[in-house]
MIPADREN-737433 format. One line per 8 residues: number of its first residue (from 1); for each residue x, y, z of N, C-alpha, C. Coordinates in pm, 1 decimal, m for minus. Example, Ala and Ser with C-alpha at 12.3 -4.5 7.8 and 13.67 -1.06 7.14 Angstrom:
// residues 2
1 = 1319.0:m569.0:780.0:1230.0:m450.0:780.0:1320.0:m330.0:780.0  1285.0:m225.0:708.0:1367.0:m106.0:714.0:1290.0:3.0:787.0
END
This chain:
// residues 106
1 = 6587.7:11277.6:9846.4:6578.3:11307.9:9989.1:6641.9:11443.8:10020.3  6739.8:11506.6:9928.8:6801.9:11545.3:9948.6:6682.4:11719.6:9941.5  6626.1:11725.2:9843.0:6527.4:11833.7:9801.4:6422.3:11817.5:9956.9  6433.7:11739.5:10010.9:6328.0:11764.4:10147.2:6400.0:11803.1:10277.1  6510.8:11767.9:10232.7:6589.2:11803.9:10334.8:6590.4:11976.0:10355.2  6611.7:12018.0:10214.8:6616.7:12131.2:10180.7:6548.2:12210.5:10233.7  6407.2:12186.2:10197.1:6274.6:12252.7:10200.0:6262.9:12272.5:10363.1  6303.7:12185.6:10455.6:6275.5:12201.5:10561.9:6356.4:12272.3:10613.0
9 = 6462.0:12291.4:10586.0:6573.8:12407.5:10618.2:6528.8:12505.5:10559.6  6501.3:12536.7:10429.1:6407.8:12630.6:10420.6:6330.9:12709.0:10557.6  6255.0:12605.4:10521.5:6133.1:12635.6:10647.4:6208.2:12683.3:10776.6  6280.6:12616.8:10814.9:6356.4:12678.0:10981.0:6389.2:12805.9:10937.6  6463.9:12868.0:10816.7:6555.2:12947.3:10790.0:6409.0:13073.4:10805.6  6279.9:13091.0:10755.8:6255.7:13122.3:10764.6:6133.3:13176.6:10881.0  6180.3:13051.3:10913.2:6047.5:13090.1:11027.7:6149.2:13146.2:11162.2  6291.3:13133.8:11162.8:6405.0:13160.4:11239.0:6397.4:13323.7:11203.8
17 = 6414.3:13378.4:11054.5:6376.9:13521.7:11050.1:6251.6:13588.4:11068.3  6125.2:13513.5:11038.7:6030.5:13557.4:11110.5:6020.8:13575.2:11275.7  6077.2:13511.5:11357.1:6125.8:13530.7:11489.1:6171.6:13637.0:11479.0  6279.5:13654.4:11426.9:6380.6:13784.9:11466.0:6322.4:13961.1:11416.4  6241.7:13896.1:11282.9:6126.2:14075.1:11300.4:6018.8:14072.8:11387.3  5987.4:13984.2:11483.5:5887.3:14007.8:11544.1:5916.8:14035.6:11661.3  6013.5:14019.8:11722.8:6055.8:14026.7:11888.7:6163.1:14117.4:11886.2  6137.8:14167.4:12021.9:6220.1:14280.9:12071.4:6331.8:14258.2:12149.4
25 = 6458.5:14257.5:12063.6:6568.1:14246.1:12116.9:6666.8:14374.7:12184.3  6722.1:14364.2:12246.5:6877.0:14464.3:12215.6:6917.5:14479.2:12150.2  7065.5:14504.3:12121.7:7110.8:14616.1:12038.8:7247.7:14517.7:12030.6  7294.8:14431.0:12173.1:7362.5:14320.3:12178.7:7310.5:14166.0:12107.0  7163.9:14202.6:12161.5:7167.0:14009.4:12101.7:7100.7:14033.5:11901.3  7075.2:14127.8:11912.4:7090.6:14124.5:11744.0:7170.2:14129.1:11672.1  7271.6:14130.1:11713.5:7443.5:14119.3:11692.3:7468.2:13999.0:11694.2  7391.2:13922.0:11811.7:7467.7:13746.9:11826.3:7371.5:13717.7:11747.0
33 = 7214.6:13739.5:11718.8:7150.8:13650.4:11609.3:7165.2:13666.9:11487.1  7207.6:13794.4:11438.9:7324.6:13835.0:11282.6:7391.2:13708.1:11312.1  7464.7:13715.7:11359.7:7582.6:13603.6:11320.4:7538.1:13468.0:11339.7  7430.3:13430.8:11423.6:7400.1:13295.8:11393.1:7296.6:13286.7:11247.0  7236.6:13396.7:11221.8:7132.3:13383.1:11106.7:7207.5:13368.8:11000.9  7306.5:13426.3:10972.3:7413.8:13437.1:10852.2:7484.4:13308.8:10849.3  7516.7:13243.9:10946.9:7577.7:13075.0:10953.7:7452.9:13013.3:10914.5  7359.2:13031.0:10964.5:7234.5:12920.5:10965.0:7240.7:12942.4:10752.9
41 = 7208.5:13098.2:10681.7:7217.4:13070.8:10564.0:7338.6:13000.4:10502.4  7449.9:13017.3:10546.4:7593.5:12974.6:10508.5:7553.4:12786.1:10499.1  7541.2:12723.1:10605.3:7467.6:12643.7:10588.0:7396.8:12526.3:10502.4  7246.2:12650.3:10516.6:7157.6:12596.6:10391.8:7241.3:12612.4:10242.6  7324.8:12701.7:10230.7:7403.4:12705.7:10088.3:7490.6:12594.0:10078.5  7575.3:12557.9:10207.9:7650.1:12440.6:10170.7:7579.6:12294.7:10123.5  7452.3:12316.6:10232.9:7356.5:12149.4:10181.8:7271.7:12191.3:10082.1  7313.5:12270.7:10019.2:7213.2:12326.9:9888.5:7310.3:12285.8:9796.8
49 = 7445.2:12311.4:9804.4:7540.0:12313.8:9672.5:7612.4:12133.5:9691.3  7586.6:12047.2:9772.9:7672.7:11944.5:9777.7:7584.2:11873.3:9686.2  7692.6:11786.1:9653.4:7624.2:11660.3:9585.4:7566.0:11528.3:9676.6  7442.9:11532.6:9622.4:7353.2:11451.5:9697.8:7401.9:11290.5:9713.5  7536.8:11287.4:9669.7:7584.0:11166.9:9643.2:7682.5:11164.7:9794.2  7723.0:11250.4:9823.3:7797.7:11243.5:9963.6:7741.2:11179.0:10023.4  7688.8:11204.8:10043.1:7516.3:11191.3:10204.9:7470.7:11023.0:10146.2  7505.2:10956.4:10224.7:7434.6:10819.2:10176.5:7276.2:10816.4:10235.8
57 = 7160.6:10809.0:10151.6:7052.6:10865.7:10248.9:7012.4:10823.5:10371.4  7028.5:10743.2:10421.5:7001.5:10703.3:10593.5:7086.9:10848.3:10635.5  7204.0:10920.2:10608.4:7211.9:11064.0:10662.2:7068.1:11125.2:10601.9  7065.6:11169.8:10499.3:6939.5:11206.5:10446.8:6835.5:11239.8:10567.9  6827.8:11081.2:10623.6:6726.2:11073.0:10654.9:6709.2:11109.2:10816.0  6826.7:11094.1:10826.1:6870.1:11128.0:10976.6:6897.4:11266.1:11021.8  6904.1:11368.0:10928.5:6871.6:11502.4:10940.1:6733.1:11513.8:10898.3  6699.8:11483.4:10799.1:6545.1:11505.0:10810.8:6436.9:11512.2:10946.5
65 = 6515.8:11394.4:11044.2:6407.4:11344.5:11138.4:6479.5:11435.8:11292.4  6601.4:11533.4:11267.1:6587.0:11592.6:11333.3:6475.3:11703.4:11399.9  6433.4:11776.7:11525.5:6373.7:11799.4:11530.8:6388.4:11959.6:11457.3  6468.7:12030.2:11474.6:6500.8:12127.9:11436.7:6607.0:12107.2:11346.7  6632.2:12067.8:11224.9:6773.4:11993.9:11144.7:6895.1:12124.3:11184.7  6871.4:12257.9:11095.8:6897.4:12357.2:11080.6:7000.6:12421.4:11234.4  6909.3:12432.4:11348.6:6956.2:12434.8:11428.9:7049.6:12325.0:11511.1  7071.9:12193.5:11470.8:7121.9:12117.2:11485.6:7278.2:12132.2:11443.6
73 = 7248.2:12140.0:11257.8:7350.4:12188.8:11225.0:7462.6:12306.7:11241.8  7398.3:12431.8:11326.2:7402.2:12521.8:11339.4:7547.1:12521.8:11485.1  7433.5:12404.9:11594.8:7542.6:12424.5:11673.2:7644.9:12325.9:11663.4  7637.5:12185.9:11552.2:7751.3:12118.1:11558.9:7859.6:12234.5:11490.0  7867.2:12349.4:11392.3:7905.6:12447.6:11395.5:7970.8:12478.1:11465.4  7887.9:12515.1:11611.3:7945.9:12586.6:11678.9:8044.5:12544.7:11755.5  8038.2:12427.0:11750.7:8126.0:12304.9:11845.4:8260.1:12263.4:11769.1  8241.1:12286.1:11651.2:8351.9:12268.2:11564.5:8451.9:12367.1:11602.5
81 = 8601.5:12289.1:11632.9:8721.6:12404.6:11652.9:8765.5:12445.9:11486.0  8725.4:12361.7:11410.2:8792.9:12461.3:11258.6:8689.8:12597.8:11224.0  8785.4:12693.2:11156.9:8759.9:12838.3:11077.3:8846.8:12847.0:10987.7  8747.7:12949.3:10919.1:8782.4:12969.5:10802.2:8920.7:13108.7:10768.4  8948.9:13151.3:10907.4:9059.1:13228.4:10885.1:9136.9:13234.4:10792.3  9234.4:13092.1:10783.8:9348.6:13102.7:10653.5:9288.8:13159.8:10550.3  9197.9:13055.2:10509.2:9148.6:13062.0:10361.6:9048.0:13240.0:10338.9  8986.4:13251.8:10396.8:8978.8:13418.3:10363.3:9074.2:13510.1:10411.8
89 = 9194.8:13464.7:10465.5:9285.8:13547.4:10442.3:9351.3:13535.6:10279.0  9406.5:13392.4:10282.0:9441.3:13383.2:10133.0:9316.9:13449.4:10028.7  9223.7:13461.8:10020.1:9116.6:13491.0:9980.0:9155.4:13637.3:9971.5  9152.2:13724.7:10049.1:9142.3:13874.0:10043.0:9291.3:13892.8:9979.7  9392.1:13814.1:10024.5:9551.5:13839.3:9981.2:9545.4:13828.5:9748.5  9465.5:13702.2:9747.3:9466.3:13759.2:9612.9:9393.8:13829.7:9548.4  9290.3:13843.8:9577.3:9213.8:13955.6:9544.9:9279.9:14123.2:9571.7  9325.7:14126.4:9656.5:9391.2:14287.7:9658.0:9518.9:14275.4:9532.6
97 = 9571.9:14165.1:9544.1:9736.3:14107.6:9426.6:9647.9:14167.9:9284.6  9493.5:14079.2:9305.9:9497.2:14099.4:9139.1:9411.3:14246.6:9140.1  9347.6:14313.8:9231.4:9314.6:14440.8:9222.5:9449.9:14527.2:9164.7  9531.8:14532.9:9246.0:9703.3:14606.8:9249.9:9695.7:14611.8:9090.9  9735.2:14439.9:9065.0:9762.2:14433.7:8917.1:9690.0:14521.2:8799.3  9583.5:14486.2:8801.7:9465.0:14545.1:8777.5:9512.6:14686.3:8771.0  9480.5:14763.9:8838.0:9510.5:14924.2:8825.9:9657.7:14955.1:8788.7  9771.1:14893.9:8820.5:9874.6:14970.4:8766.8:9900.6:14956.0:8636.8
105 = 9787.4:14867.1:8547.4:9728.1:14841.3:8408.3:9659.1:14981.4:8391.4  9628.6:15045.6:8450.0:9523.4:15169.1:8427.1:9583.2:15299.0:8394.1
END
């Protein structure tokens, strides 16, 4: 269930960027649909990389039969008070540690 789920997010993901080369936006709201198009892929990568074992399929199936899944998911997203702040801070903090390291090796 999990591969149809997919496919149809697929499908939104792209028919969501086919929208966005065809219509004439501003200079502002292509700025707000960057950032929702880039969540919407963020997303499809997370229900791409989970194990299909989480999801007992009646979820499966219950995103499937959304009407728009993708966008569904998109704004429980948006409704969510957690971010990812800490963790790409810790994120960039070791990466510059082991860059540092890294070069004063050089």
């Amino acid at each position: 269930m999990k591969k149809i789920v997919l496919r149809k997010l697929d499908k939104e993901l792209k028919d969501y960027r086919l929208y966005l080369l065809s219509v004439i936006i501003s200079a502002e709201q292509l700025l707000n649909h960057a950032y929702e198009f880039v969540w919407k892929e963020e997303i499809y990568s997370a229900i791409s990389s989970m194990d299909e074992k989480r999801f007992l399929k009646g979820k499966w199936n219950f995103l499937y039969n959304k009407d728009n899944t993708l966008e569904y998911l998109y704004q429980l997203w948006m409704k969510c008070d957690c971010r990812f702040t800490d963790e790409l801070a810790d994120i960039i903090l070791d990466e510059v540690n082991y860059d540092m390291e890294v070069q004063s090796h050089e």
